[in-house]
Backbone as a chain_set.jsonl record, in Angstrom:
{"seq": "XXXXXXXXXXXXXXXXXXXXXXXXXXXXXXXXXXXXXXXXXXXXXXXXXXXXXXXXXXXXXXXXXXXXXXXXXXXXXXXXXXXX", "coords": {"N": [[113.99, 31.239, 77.025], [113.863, 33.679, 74.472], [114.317, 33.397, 71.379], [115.173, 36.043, 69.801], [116.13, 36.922, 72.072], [118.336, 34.606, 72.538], [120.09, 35.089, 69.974], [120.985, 37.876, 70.716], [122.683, 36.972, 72.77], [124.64, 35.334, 71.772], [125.375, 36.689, 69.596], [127.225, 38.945, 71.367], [128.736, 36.916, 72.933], [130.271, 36.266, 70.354], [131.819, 38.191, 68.528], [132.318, 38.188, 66.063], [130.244, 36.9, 64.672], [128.693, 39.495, 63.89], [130.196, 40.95, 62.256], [130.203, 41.564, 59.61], [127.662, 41.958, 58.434], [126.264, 42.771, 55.872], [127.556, 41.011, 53.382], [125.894, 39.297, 53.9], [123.58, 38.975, 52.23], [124.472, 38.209, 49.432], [126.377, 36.692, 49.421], [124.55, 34.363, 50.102], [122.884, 34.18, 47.711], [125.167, 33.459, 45.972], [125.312, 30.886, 46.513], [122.51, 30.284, 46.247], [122.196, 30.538, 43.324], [124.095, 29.138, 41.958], [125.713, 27.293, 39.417], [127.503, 25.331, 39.719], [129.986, 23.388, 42.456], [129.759, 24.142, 46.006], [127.117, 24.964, 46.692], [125.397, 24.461, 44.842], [125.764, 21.597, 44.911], [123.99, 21.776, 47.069], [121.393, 22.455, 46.575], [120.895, 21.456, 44.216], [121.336, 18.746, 45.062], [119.0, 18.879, 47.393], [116.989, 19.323, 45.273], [116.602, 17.028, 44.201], [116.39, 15.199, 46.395], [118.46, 14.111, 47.662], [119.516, 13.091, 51.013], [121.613, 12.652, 51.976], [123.556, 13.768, 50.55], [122.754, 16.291, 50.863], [122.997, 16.717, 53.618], [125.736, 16.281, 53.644], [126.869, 18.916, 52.229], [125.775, 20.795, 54.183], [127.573, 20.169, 55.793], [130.517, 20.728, 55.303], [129.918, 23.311, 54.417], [129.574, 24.165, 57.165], [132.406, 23.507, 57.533], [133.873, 24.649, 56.487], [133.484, 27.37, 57.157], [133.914, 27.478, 59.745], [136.359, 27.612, 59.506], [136.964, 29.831, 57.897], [136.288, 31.719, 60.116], [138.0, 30.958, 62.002], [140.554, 31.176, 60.615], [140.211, 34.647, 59.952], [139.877, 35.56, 62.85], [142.542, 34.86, 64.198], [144.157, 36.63, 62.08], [143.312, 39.133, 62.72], [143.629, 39.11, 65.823], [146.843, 39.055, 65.391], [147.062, 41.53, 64.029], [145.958, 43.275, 65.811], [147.914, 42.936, 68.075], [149.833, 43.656, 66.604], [149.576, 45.983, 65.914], [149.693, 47.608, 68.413]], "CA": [[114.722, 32.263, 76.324], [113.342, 33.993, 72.875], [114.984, 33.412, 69.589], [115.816, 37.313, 69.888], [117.399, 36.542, 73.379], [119.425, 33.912, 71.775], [120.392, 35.768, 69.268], [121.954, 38.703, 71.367], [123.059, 36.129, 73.574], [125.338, 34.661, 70.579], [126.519, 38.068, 69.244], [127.281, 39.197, 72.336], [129.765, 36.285, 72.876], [131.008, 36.357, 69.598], [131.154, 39.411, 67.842], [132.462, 37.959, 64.367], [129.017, 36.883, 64.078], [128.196, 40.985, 63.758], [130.941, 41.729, 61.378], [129.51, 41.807, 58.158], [125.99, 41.272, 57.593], [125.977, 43.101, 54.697], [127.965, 39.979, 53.341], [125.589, 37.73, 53.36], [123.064, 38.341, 50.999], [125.876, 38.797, 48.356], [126.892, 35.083, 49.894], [123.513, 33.287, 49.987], [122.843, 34.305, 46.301], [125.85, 33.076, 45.109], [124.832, 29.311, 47.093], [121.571, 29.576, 45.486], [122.022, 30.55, 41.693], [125.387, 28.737, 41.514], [125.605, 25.965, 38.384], [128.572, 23.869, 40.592], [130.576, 23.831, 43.599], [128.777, 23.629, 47.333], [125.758, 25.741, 46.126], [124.623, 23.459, 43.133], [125.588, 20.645, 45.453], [123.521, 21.679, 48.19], [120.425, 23.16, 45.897], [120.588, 19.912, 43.298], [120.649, 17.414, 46.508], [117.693, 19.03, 48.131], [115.847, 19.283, 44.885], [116.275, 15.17, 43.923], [116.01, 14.309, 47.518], [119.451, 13.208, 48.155], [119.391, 13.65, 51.766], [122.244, 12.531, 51.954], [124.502, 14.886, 49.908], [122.362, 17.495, 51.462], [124.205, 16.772, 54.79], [126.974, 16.515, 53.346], [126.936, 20.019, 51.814], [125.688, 21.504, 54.781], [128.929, 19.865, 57.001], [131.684, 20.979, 54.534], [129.854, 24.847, 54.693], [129.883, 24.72, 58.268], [133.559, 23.535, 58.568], [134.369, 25.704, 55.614], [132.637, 28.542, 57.673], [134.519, 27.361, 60.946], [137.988, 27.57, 59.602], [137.28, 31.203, 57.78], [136.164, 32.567, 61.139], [139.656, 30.959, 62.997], [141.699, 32.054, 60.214], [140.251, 35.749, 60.635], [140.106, 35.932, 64.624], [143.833, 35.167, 64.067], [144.787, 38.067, 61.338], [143.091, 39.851, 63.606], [144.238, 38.716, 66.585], [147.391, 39.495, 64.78], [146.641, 42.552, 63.365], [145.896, 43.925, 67.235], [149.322, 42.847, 68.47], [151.014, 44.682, 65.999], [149.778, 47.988, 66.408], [149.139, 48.005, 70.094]], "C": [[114.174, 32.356, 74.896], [114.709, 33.926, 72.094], [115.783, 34.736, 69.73], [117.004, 37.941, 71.182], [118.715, 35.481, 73.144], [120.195, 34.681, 70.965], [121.628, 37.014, 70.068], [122.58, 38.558, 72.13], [124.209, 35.344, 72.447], [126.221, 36.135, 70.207], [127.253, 38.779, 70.135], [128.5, 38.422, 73.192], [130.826, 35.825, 71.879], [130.551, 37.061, 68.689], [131.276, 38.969, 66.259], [131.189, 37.694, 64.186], [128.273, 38.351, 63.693], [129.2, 41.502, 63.128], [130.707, 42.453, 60.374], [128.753, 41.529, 57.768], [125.405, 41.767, 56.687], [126.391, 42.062, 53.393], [127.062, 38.806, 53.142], [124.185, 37.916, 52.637], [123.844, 38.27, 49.667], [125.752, 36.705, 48.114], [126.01, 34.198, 49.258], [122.816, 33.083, 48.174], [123.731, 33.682, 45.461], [125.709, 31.269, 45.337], [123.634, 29.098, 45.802], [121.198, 29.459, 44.019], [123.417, 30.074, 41.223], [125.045, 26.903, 40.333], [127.071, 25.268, 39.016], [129.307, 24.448, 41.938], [129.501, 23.215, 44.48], [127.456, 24.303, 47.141], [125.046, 24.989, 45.173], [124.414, 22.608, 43.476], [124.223, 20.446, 46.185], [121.816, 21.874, 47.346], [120.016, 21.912, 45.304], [120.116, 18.743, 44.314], [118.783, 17.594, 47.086], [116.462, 18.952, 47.024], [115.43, 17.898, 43.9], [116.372, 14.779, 45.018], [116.78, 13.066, 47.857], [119.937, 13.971, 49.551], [121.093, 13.475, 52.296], [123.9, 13.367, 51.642], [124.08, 16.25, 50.56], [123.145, 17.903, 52.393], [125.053, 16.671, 54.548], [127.296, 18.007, 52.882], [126.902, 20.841, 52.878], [126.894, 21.07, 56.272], [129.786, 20.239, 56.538], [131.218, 22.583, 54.917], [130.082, 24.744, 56.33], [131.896, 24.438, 58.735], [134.39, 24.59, 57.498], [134.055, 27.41, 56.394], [133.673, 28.541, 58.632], [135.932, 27.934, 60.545], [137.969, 29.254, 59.034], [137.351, 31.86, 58.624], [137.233, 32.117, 62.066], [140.682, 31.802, 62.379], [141.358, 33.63, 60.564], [140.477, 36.619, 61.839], [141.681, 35.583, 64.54], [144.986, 36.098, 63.227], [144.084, 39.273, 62.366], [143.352, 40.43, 64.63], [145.891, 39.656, 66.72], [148.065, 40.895, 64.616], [146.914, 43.669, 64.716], [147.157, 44.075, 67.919], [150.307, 43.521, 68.309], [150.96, 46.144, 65.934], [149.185, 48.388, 67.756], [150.45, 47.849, 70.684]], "O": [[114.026, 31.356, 74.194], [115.832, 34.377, 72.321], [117.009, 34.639, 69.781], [117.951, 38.721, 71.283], [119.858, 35.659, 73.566], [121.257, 34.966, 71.518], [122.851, 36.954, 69.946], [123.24, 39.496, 72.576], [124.432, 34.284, 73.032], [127.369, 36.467, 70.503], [128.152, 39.397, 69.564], [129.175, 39.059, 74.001], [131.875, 35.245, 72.16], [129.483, 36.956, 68.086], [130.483, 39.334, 65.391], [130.769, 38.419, 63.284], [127.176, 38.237, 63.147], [129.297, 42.711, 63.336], [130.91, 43.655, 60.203], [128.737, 40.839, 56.749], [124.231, 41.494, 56.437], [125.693, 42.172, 52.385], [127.255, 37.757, 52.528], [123.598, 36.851, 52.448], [123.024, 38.354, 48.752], [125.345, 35.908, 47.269], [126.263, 33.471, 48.298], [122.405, 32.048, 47.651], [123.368, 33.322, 44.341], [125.977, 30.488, 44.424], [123.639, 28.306, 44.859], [120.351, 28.726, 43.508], [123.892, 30.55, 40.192], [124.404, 25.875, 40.552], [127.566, 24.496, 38.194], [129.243, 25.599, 42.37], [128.69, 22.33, 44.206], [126.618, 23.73, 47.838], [123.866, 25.248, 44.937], [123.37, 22.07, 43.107], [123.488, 19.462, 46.091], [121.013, 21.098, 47.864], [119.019, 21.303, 45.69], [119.073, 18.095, 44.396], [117.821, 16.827, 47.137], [115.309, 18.672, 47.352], [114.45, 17.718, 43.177], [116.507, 13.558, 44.936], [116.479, 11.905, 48.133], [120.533, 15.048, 49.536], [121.6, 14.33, 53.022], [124.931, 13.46, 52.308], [124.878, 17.165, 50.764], [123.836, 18.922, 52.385], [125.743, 17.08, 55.482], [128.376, 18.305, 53.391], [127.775, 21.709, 52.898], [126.937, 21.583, 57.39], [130.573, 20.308, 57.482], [131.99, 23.2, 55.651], [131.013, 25.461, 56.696], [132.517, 24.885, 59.699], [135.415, 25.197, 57.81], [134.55, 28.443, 55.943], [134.453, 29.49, 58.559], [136.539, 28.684, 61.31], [138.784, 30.015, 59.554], [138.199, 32.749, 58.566], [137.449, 32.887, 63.002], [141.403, 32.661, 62.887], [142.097, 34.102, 61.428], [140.956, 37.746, 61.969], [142.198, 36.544, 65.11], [146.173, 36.276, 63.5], [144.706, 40.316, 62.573], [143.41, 41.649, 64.798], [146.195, 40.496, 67.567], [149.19, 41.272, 64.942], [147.736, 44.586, 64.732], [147.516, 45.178, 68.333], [151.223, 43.926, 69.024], [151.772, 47.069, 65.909], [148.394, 49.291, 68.029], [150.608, 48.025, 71.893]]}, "num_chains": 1, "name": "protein.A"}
């Protein structure tokens, strides 16, 4: 399977991943020119070669990531209920 088959193979089972991809260069900009927080963390780690903090940065964004996309699929969710 190609990368591009993956890919539509992923969106395809979950559409939040195709919500807003206008969103994320906005996002990734604010990671990489950020002076603190998980962006400074993650940027500073990787560029003293604390591999350590690295993974750590990049497990907090993904569960920070995880829980925005539950809370939404449930205003959503939500959202559907109430005017259907």
């Amino acid at each position: 399977m190609t990368t591009i088959e993956q890919t539509e193979t992923a969106t395809r089972h979950n559409p939040n991943l195709n919500e807003s991809p206008e969103a994320l260069p906005p996002t990734s900009a604010e990671l990489i020119a950020s002076s603190m927080g998980l962006g400074f963390l993650l940027t500073d780690s990787q560029n003293n070669g604390r591999t350590d903090r690295l993974i750590l940065a990049i497990i907090l964004l993904a569960i920070l990531g995880k829980i925005t996309d539950t809370l939404l699929g449930l205003a959503e969710k939500r959202a559907i209920a109430r005017w259907t």
